[in-house]
C-alpha positions in Angstrom: -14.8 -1.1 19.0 -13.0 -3.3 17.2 -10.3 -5.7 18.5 -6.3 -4.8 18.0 -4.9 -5.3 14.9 -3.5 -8.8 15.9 -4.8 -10.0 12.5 -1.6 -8.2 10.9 0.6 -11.6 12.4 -2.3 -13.9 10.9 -1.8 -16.2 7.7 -4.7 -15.5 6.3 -6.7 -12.4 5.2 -10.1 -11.8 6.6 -13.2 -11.0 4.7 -16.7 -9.7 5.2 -19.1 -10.6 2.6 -22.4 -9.1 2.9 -25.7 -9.7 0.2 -28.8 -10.5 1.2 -29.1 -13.2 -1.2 -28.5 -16.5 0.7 -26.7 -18.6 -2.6 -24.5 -15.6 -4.1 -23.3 -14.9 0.0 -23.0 -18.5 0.9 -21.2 -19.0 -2.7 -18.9 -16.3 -1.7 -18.1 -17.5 1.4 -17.0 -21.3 0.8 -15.1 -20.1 -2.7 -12.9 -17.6 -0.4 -12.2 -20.1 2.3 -11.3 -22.8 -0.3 -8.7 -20.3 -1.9 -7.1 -20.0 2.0 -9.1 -16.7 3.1 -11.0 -16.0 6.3 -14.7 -15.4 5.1 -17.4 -14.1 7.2 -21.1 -13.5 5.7 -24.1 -11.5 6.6 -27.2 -10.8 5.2 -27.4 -7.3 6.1 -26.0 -3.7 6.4 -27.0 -4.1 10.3 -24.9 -7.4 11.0 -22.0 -5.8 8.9 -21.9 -3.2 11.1 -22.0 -5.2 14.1 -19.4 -7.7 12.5 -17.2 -4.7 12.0 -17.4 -3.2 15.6 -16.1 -6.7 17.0 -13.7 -7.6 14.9 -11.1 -6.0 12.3 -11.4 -7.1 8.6 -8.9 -7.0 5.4 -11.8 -6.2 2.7 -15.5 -5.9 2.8 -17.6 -7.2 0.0 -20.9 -5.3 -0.4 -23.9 -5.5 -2.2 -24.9 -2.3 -3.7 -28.5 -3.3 -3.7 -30.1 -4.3 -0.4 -33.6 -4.0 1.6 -33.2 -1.7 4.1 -29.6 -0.2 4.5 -28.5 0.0 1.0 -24.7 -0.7 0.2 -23.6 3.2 0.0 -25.0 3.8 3.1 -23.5 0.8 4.4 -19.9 1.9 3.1 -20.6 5.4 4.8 -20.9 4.0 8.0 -18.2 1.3 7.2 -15.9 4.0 6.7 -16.8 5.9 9.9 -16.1 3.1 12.1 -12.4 2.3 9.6 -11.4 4.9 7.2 -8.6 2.5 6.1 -11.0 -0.1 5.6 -10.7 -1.6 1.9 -14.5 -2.2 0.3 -15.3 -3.6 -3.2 -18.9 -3.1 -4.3 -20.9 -5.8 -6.2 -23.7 -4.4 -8.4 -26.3 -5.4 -11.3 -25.7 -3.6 -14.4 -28.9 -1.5 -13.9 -26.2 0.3 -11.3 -23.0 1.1 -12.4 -23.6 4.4 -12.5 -24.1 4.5 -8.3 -21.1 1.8 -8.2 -18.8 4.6 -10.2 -20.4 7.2 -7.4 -19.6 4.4 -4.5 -15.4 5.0 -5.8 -15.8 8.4 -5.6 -16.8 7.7 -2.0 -13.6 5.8 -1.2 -14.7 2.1 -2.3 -11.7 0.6 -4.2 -13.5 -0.6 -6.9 -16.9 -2.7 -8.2 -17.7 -5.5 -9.9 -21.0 -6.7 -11.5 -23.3 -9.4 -11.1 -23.2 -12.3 -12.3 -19.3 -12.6 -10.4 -16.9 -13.6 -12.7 -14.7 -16.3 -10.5 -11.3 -15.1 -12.0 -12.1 -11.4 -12.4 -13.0 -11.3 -8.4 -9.7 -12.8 -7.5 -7.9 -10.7 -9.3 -9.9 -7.8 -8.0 -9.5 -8.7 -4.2 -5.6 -10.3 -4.4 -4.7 -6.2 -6.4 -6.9 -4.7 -3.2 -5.1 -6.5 -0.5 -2.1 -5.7 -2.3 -2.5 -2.2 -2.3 -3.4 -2.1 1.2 -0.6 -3.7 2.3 1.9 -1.8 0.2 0.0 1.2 1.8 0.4 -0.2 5.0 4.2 -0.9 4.9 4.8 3.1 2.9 3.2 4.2 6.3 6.2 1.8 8.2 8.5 3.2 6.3 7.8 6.9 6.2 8.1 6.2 10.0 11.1 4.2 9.6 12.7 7.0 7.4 11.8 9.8 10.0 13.5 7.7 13.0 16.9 7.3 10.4 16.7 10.5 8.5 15.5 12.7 11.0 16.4 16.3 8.8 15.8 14.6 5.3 13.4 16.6 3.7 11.8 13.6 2.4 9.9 12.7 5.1 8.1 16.8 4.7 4.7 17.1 4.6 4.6 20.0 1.9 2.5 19.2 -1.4 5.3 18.3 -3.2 7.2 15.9 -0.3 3.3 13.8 -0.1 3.5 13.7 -4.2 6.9 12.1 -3.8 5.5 9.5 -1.4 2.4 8.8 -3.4 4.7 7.5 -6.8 7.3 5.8 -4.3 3.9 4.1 -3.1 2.8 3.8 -7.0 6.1 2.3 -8.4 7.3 -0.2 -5.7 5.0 -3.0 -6.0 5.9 -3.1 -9.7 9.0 -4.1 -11.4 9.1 -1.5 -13.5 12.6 0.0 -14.4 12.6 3.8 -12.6 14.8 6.9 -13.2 14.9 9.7 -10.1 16.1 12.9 -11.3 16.8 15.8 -9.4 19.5 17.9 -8.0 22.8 16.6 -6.4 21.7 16.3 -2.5 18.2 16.0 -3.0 17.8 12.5 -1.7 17.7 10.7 -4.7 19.6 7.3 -3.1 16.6 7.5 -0.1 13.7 7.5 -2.9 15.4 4.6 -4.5 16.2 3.1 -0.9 12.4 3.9 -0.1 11.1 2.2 -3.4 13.1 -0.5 -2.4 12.1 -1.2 0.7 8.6 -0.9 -0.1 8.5 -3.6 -3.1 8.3 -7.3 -3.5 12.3 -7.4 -3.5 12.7 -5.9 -0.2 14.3 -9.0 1.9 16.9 -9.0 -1.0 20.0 -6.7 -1.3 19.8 -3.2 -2.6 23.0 -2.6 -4.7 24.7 0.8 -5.1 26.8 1.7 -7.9 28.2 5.1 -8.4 28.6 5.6 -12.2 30.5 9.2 -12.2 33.2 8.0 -9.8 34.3 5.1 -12.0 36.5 4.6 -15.5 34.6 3.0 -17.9 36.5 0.0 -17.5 36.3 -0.1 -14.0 32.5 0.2 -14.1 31.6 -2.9 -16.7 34.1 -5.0 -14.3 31.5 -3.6 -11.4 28.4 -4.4 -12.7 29.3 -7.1 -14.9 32.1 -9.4 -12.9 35.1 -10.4 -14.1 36.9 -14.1 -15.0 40.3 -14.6 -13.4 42.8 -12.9 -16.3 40.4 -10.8 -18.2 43.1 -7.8 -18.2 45.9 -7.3 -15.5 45.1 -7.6 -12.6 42.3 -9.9 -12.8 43.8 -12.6 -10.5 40.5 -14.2 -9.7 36.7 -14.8 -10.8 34.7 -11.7 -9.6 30.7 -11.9 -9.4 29.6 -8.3 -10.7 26.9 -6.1 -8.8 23.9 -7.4 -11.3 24.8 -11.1 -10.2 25.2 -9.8 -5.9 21.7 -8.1 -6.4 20.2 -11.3 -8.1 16.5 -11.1 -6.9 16.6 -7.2 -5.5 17.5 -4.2 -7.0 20.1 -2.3 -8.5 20.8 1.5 -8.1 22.7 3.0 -10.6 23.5 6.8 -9.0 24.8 9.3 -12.2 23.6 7.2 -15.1 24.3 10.1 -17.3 28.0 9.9 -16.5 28.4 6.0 -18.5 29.7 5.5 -21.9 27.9 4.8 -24.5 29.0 1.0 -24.7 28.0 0.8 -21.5 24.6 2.0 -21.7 24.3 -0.4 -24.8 25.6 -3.0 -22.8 23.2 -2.4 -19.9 20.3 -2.3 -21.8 20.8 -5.5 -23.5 20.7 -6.7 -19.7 17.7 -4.9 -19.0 16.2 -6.9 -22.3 17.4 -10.2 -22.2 17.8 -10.5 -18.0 21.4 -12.1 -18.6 25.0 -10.9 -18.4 28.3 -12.0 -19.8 31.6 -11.6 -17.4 34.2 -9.3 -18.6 36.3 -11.9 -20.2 33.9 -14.6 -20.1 32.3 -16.7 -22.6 28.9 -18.4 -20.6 25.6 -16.1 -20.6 24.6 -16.2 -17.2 20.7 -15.5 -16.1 20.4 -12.2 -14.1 17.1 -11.6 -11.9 16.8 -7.5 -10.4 14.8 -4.2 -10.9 16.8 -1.6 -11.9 16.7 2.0 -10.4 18.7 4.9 -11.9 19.5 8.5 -11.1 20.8 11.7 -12.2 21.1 15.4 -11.7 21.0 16.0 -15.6 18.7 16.4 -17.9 18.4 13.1 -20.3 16.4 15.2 -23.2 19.8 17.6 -23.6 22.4 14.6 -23.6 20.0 12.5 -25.9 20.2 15.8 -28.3 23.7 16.2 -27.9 24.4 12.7 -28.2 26.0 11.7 -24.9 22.8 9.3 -24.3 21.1 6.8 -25.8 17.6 7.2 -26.3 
């Protein structure tokens, strides 16, 4: 069997490239290592299966077309031994057709022969990505079941694991996400989930509760405020989008803001940059913004109430 997942503390990712063509696996090997990888290549299905058995690896690299144990065989049996183990086929274009069949087996994805340098890095950095996103979803599902032990977020129903699967979609991105759903339903945890599955994770999460704040009270707490800007403005005041500079921002009740305000916020969301209430300097802004309602957004937009 193979050895405990030690490699998780390592610096670098490890590889196994297998081909049975000396040039294209040596190639392989010594362009990995120089870009700060731990490469290991073989020349056949056999030595990747004994490779595999001693040691654990990130990503396997394996040519579709091989004497002897072919590359979907070889991914079969990959797979039996590690069923979380991350493989990329390489294939002539006389094969895409059994590379397409290879993803349908559970291969992450294929790329053809001759290997385009750039394209393959791109390939293997988005697979290692992915795995390790996976990797830390599966921390934090267990995270969220030792905190939230009666959420109903952590269920296994059809519709809980469809929840997990876009909080596992959306966190590695930046993109700008709205949860909507009943009041109660454990909106704040998806956003607190997304969160702590991204990029942004070792920076602070900031919560803002639209629906409990005056409209004026609510551009002083997300944008900051200069000392005298209205009374009672006896000092400078950093706002919640300069505190969450380089995390996230959760903005609970969206629906409930003005309309100036939701102009105003999504000239931040454009430009990344935020006056102060009462302030004259533009100041640079850096977060991902997450947003939540128990309204529906169509019906305002019709009535109005929201911008579209």
């Amino acid at each position: 069997m193979a050895e405990p997942e030690t490699y998780e503390k390592a610096r670098k990712y490890r590889l196994l490239i297998v081909d049975d063509e000396l040039v294209v696996r040596d190639s392989l090997q010594k362009w990995f290592e120089s870009e700060g990888y731990e490469a290991v290549a073989v020349a056949s299905g056999r030595e990747a299966l004994q490779a595999v058995e001693k040691r654990q690896f990130d990503l396997v690299l394996i040519d579709i077309k091989m004497p002897g144990m072919d590359g979907m065989e070889l991914q079969r049996r990959l797979k039996d031994i590690d069923s979380e183990l991350t493989v990329i086929i390489m294939t002539g274009y006389a094969s895409v057709e059994t590379a397409v069949e290879a993803l349908k087996r559970g291969a992450y994805d294929y790329i053809t022969k001759p290997i385009d340098p750039d394209e393959l890095v791109h390939l293997v950095s988005n697979a290692l990505g992915h795995k390790r996103y996976r990797r830390e979803l599966e921390q934090l599902r267990e995270n969220l079941r030792e905190i939230y032990p009666e959420t109903q977020l952590i269920g296994n129903s059809p519709a809980m694991r469809r929840v997990m699967e876009l909080i596992e979609m959306v966190a590695p991105t930046d993109t700008t996400v709205l949860i909507s759903g009943e009041s109660g339903t454990g909106k704040e945890l998806v956003a607190r989930a997304i969160h702590a599955a991204s990029p942004r994770r070792h920076m602070p999460m900031v919560v803002i509760h639209c629906g409990a704040l005056t409209e004026t009270l609510l551009e002083s707490e997300l944008f900051g405020h200069e000392r005298g800007a209205f009374t009672g403005a006896h000092y400078r005041k950093k706002g919640k989008f300069e505190i969450a500079d380089g995390g996230t921002v959760f903005l609970d009740e969206i629906s409930d803001i003005s309309l100036k305000t939701q102009t105003d916020l999504l000239r931040v969301l454009q430009e990344k940059e935020i006056q102060r209430v009462g302030g004259t300097q533009w100041i640079k802004v850096d977060f991902r913004c997450i947003a939540a309602t128990n309204k529906n957004l169509e019906d305002l937009v019709k009535a109005g109430t929201f911008r579209p």
